[in-house]
C-alpha angles and dihedrals in degrees: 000000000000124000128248111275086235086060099032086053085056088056103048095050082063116030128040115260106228106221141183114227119190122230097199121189137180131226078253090064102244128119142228130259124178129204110239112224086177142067130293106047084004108182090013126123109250157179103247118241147090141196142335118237129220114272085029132113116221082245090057093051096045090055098047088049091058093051101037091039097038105021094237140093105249125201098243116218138191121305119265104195153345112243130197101211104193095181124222099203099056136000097277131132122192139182109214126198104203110210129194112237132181124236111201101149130099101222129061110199100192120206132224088268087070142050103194154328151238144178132227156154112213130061111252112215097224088059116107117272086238085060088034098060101038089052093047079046098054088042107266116138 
């Protein structure tokens, strides 16, 4: 059973949210970024993904990230890093396990938590350090 968001929003400002982040990439070698309409990072270029509930493996929620966030069942992979989120946009802290993923579908459904995507190959320098370090870590330069 989840928790109400009211709630939810108490114990965020005072214990860490563990969360899945999906490092998605293409047969043309590029990656997917997503574009937050939501705290924290709201309006930021980011990895897609959320937390893990209770009861859940980090495979599990990957898995159901992919499918809630992007609308596909993606192929889950091993996991990249381990990134600290302080936000700036509210007094959250998370702990984020970026995971590979790989995207071999035609069609992106996009829900309500994103406004677009793209697809690149290169690290922008105005992307997040947690995006940043996954990606430098996975061999993008």
């Amino acid at each position: 059973m989840l928790i109400e968001n009211q709630l939810y929003n108490k114990i965020r400002e005072v214990l860490p949210t563990v969360c899945v982040d999906l490092l998605v990439t293409n047969e043309e070698k590029q990656y997917l970024l997503a574009k937050r309409t939501e705290k924290p990072a709201k309006g930021s270029w980011w990895f897609p993904g959320g937390r893990i509930y209770k009861g859940e493996t980090w495979q599990e929620c990957a898995r159901r990230k992919g499918r809630e966030e992007l609308g596909i069942d993606l192929p889950i992979g091993n996991i990249v890093s381990v990134e600290n989120y302080f936000a700036d946009d509210a007094d959250w802290h998370t702990v984020n396990l970026v995971v590979h993923a790989y995207f071999s579908h035609r069609i992106i459904e996009l829900d309500k938590t994103h406004a677009e995507y793209r697809w690149t190959d290169k690290i922008e320098p105005e992307l997040h350090e947690c995006v940043k370090n996954p990606l430098k870590l996975y061999g993008y330069a």
